[in-house]
C-alpha positions as CSV (number, residue, x, y, z in Angstrom):
1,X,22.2,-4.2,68.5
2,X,19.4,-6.4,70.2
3,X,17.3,-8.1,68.8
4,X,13.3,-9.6,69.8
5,X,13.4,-13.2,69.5
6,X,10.0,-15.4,69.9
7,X,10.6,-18.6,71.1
8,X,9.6,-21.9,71.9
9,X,10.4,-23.6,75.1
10,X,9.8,-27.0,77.5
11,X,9.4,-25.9,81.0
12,X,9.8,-27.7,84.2
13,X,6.4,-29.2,83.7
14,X,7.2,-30.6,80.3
15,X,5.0,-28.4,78.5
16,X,5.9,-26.4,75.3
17,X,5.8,-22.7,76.1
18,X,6.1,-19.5,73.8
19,X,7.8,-16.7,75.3
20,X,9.5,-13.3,74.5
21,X,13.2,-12.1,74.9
22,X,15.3,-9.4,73.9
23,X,19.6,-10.0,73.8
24,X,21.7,-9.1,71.3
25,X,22.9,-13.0,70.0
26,X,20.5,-16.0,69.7
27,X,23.4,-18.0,72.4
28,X,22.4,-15.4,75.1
29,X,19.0,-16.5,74.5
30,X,19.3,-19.8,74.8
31,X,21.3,-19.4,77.9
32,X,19.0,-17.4,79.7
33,X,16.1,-20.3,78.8
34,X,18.4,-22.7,80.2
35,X,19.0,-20.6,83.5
36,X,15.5,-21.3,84.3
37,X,16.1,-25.3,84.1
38,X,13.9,-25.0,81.1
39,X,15.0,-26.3,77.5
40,X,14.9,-24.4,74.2
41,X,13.0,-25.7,70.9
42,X,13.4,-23.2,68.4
43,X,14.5,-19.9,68.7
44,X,13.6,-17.0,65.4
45,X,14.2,-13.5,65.1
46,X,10.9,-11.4,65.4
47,X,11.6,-8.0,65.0
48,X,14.9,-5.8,65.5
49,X,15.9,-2.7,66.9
50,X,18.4,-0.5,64.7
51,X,19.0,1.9,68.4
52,X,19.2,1.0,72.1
53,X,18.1,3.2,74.3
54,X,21.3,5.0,75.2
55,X,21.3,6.4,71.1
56,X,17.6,8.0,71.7
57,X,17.5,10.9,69.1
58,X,17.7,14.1,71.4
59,X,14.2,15.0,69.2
60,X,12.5,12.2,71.0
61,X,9.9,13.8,73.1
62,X,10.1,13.6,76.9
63,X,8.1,11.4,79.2
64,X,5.3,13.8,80.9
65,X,3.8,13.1,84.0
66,X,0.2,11.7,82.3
67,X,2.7,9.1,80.5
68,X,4.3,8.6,84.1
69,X,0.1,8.2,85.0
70,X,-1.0,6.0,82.1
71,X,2.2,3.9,82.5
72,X,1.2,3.2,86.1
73,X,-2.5,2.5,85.8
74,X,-1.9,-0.2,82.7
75,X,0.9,-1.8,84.3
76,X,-1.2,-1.8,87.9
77,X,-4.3,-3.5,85.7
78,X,-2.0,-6.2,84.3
79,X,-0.1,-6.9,87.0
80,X,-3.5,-6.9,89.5
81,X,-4.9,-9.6,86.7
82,X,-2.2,-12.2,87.0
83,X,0.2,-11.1,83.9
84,X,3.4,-12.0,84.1
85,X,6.1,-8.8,84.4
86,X,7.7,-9.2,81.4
87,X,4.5,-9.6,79.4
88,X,2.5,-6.6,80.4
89,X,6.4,-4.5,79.8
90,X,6.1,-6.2,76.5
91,X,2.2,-4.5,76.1
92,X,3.6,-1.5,77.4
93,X,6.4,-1.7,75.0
94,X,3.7,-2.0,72.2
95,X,0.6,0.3,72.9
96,X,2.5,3.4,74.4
97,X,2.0,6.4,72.3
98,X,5.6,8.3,73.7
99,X,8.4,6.5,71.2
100,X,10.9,7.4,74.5
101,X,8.9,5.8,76.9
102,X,8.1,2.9,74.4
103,X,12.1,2.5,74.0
104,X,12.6,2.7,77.3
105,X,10.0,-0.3,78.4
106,X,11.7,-2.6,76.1
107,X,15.2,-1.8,77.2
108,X,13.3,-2.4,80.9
109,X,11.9,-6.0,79.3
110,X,15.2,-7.3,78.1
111,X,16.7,-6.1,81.6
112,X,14.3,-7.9,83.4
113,X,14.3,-10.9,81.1
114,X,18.4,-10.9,82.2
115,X,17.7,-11.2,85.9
116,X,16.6,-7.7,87.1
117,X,14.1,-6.8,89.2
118,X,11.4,-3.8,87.4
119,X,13.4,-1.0,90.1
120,X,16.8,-1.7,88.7
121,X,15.9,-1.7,85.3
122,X,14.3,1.6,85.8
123,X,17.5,3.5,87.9
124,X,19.4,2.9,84.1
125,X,16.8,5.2,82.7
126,X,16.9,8.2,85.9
127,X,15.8,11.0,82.8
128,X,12.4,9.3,82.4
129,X,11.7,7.8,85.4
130,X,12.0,10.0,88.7
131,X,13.4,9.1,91.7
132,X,9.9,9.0,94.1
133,X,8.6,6.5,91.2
134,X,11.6,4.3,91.1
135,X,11.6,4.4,95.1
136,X,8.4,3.7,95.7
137,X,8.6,0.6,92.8
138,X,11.3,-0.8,94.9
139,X,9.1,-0.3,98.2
140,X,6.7,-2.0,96.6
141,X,8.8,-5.1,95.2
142,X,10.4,-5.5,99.2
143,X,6.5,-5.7,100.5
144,X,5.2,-7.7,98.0
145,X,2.6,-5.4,97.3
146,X,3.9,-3.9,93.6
147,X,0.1,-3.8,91.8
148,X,-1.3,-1.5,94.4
149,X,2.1,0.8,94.7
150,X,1.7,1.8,90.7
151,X,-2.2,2.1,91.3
152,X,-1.2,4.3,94.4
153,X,1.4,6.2,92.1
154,X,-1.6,6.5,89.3
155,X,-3.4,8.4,91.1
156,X,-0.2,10.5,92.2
157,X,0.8,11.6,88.9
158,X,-2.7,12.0,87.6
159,X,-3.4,14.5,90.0
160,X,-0.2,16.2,89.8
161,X,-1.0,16.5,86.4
162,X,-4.1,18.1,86.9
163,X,-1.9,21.0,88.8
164,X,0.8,21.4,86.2
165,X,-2.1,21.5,83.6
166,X,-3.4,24.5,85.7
167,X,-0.4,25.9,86.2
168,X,0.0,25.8,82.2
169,X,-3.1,27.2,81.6
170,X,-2.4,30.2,84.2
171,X,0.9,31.5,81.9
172,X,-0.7,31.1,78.9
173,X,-2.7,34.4,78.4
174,X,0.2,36.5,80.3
175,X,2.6,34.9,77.5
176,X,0.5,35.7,74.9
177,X,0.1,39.5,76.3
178,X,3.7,39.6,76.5
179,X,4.2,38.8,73.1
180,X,1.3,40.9,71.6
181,X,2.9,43.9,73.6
182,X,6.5,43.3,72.6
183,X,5.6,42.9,68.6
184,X,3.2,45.9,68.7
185,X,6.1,47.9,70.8
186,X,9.0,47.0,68.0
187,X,6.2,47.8,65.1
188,X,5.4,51.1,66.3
189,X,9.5,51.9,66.9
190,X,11.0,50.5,63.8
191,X,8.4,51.5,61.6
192,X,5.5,54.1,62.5
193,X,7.7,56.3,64.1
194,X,10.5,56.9,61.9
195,X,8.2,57.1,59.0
196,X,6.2,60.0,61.3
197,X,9.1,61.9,62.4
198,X,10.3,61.9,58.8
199,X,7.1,63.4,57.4
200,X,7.3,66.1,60.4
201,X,11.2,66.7,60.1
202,X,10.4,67.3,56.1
203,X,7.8,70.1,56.9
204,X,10.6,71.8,59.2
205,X,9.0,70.7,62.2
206,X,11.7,69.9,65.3
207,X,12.1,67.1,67.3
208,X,11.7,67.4,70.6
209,X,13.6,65.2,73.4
210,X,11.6,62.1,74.3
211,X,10.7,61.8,70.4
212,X,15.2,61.8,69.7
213,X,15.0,59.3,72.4
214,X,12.9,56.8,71.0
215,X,14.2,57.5,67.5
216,X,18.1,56.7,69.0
217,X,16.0,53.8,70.5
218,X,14.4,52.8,66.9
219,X,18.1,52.9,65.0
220,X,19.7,50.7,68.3
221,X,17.3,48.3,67.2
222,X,17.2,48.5,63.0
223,X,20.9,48.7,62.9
224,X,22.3,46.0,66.3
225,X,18.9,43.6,66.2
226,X,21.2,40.8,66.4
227,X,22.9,42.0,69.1
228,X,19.5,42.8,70.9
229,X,18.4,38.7,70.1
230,X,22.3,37.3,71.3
231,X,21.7,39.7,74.6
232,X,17.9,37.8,75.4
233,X,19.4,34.5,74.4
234,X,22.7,34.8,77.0
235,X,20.2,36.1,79.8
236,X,17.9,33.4,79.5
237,X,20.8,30.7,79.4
238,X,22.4,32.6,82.6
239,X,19.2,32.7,84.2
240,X,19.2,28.9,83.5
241,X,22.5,28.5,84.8
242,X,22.1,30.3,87.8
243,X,18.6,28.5,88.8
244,X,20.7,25.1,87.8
245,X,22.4,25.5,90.9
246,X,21.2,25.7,94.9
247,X,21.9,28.7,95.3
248,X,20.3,30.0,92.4
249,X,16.8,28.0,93.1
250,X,17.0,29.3,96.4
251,X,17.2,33.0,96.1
252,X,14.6,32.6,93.0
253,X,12.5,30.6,95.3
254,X,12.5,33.5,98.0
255,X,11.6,36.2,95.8
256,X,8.6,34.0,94.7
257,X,7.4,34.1,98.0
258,X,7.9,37.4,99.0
259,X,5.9,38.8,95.8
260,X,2.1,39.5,97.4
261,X,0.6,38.9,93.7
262,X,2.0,34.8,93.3
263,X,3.0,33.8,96.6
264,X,-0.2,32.7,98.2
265,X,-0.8,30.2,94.5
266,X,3.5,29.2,95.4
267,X,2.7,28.0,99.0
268,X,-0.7,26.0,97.7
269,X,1.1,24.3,95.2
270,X,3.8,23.6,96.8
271,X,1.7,22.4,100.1
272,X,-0.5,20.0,97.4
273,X,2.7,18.5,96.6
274,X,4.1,17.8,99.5
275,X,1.5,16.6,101.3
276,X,0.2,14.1,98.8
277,X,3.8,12.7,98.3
278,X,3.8,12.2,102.5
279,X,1.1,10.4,102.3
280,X,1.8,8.5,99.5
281,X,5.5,7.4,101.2
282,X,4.0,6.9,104.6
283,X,1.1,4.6,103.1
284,X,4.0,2.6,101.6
285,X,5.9,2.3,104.4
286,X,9.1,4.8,103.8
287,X,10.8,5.9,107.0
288,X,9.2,9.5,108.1
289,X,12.7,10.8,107.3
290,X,13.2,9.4,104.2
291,X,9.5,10.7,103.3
292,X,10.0,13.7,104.6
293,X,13.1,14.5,102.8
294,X,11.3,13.1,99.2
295,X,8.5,15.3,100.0
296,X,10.0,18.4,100.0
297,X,12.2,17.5,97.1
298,X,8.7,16.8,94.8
299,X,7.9,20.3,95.7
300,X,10.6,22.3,93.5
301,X,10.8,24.9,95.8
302,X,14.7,25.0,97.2
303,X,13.1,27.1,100.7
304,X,10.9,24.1,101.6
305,X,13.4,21.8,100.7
306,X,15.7,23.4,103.0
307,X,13.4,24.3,105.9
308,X,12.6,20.1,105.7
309,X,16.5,19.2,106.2
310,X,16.6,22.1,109.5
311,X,13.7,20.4,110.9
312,X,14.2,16.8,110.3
313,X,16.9,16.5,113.4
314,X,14.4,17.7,115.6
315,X,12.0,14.6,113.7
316,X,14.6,12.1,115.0
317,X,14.0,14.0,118.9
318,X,10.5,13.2,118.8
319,X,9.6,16.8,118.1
320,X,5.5,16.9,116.8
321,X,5.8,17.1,112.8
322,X,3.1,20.2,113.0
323,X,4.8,22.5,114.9
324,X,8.0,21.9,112.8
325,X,5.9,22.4,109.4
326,X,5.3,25.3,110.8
327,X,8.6,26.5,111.3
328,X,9.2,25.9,108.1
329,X,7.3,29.1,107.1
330,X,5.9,28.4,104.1
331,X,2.8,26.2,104.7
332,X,-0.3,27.8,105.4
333,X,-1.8,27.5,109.0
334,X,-4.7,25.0,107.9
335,X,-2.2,22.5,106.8
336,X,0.0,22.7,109.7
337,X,-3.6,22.3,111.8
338,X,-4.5,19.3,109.7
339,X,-1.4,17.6,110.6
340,X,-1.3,18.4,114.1
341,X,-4.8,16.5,113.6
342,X,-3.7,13.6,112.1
343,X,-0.7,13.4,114.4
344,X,-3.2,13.3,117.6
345,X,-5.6,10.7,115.9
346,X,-3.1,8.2,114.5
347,X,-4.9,9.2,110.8
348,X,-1.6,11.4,109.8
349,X,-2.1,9.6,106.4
350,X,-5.7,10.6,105.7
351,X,-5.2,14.0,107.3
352,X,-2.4,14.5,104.7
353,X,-4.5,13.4,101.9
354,X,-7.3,15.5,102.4
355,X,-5.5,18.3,102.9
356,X,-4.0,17.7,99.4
357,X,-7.3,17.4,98.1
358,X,-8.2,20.5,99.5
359,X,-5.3,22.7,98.4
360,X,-5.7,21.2,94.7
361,X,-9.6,22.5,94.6
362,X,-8.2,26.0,96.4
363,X,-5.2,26.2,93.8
364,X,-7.8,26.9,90.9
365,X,-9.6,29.8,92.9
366,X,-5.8,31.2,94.1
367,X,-4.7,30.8,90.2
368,X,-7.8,32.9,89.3
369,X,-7.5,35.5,91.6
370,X,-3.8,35.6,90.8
371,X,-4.7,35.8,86.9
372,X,-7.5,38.6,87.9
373,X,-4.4,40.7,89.2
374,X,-1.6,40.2,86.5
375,X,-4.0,40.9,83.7
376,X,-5.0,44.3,84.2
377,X,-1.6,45.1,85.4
378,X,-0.1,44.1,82.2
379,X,-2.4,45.9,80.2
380,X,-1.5,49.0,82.5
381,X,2.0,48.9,81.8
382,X,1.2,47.9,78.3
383,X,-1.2,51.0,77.8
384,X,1.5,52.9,79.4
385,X,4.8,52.1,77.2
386,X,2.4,52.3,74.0
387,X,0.5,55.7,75.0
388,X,4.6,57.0,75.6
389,X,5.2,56.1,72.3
390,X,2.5,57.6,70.6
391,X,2.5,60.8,72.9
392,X,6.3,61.4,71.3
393,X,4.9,60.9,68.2
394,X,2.6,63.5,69.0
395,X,4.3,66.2,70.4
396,X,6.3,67.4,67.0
397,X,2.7,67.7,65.6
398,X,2.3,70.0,68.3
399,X,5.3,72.5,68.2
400,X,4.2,72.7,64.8
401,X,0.8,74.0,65.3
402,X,2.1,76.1,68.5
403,X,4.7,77.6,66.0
404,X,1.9,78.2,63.3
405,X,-0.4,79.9,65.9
């Protein structure tokens, strides 16, 4: 169990300092003072911690990019005003709102109080800090030039942010049309219909076929609805298991791309991605490969990610970066243009940046139009399966009145 220990301490100066540290024994402590040439005074127990953070409840909530954003910023801000590492993680540690991220800093504190440098303490914690943020920390420690790395990385996940809040946005009123749909569908089988083919059966009316249909269709789901929830829930965890893997992400990738309704919103986000991440790298002084590579791996998408490892033997050739984006077949013209730009003027930095900025303010016009589509074709198919429905209901009502006449 470790424990927060305040203590008291004469540095090399002679002068009485009061410091912070995290260790499991007050001997580990004192050893770690001592490692420093300075000498202990008193050493108390502040606070303890009943779980490290290898027992974090699995209902802990997960570290979002604006925590990724906010963590970045504050620790840029305290690092830019001359605090001392372990003190701003110890702020950090204190003010965050996320309990995994806050468990996490303090783990990072102790770590760092041992010896580490802030990248190694993060690589122990790869599920809430990803690797672009870890590599670019380490970039940063190597130059010397940490505060404006996690200012550069601020901005980074605060914009990429911005897209997955989009993004978000764009699913939720298709979701929620889903669901409406799907209740209203189940309502009018279990229920309505039974209950109407009942009253019509009872006046000697007969059934015709599509009506016996969605009755065998009703009973399926009155009498084997458990059977119906356990066949959802092992499709959705195959789906899962099949996107888990390479192969999986790539032929789910493709069929993104070849649908004319999403793909054009795909390639935007996925060209916002990418080229803010280049820049990002290259700014920080990450080999084009090793950018390149990271790049395509922000993106998500397993057909850029593999067009970027065909190309990037043709980098180390001297081949121009533009025509083999383009190659890669999923970045739009303008993009490849820009880069070809950059590439010419020595700006291939700037280029990539506005270009990001670009695609990010296009994105919200190419989610619009792509939510102007799916919306009245849901409400088609929608309009269709329900006017089925009540058109079976229907038709026994008029046998009846064709056998009366």
């Amino acid at each position: 169990m470790v424990n927060v220990y305040k203590c008291k301490e004469i540095d090399l100066r002679g002068r009485v300092v009061e410091a912070i540290y995290r260790a499991e024994s007050k001997g580990e402590i004192e050893q770690m003072i001592r490692s420093k040439g300075h000498t202990p005074v008193r050493i108390e127990v502040e606070e303890e911690k009943g779980k490290d953070v290898g027992e974090l409840d699995i209902f802990q909530p997960k570290v979002k990019t604006k925590d990724l954003a906010v963590f970045c910023k504050q620790m840029h801000t305290m690092l830019n005003a001359g605090m001392p590492l372990i003190t701003a993680l110890d702020v950090m540690a204190n003010q965050s709102d996320n309990k995994t991220l806050k468990t996490t800093v303090r783990q990072m504190a102790t770590d760092v109080q041992k010896g580490d440098v802030l990248s190694t303490a993060m690589k122990r914690h790869k599920k809430v800090f990803p690797d672009l943020l870890v590599g670019m920390i380490e970039s940063g420690e190597l130059t010397g030039n940490l505060d404006n790395v996690l200012d550069r990385m601020s901005e980074h996940y605060t914009k990429e942010n911005k897209i997955n809040a989009k993004i978000r946005g764009a699913m939720i009123y298709p979701l929620i049309l889903s669901i409406v749909a799907t209740v209203v569908v189940v309502f009018l089988l279990t229920f309505i219909l039974p209950t109407f083919t009942g009253m019509i059966v009872a006046s000697g009316g007969t059934i015709p076929l599509p009506t016996r249909i969605l009755l065998a269709i009703s009973d399926a789901i009155k009498g084997y609805w458990y059977l119906f929830i356990a066949g959802i829930a092992i499709l959705v965890i195959a789906f899962k298991g099949f996107t888990a893997t390479v192969d999986g992400r790539r032929v789910v990738d493709k069929i993104k791309l070849s649908i004319p309704i999403i793909k054009v919103s795909i390639a935007k986000i996925a060209t916002s991605r990418f080229t803010r991440t280049l820049a990002t790298l290259l700014a920080s002084g990450i080999p084009i490969l090793q950018a390149l590579e990271t790049s395509a791996s922000v993106t998500g998408n397993q057909v850029v990610i593999d067009g970027i490892g065909q190309v990037s033997e043709d980098i180390k050739k001297g081949a121009s970066l533009s025509l083999l984006l383009k190659r890669v077949g999923v970045f739009p013209p303008m993009m490849v243009s820009m880069v070809g730009i950059g590439e010419e003027s020595g700006a291939l930095e700037e280029m990539l940046d506005k270009t990001a900025d670009y695609y990010d303010a296009e994105l919200d016009e190419a989610i619009q139009r792509m939510i102007s589509v799916l919306e009245p074709a849901m409400i088609v198919v929608m309009a269709l399966i329900i006017g089925f429905i009540v058109i079976s209901m229907l038709l026994p009502m008029f046998d009846m009145y064709s056998t009366v006449a």
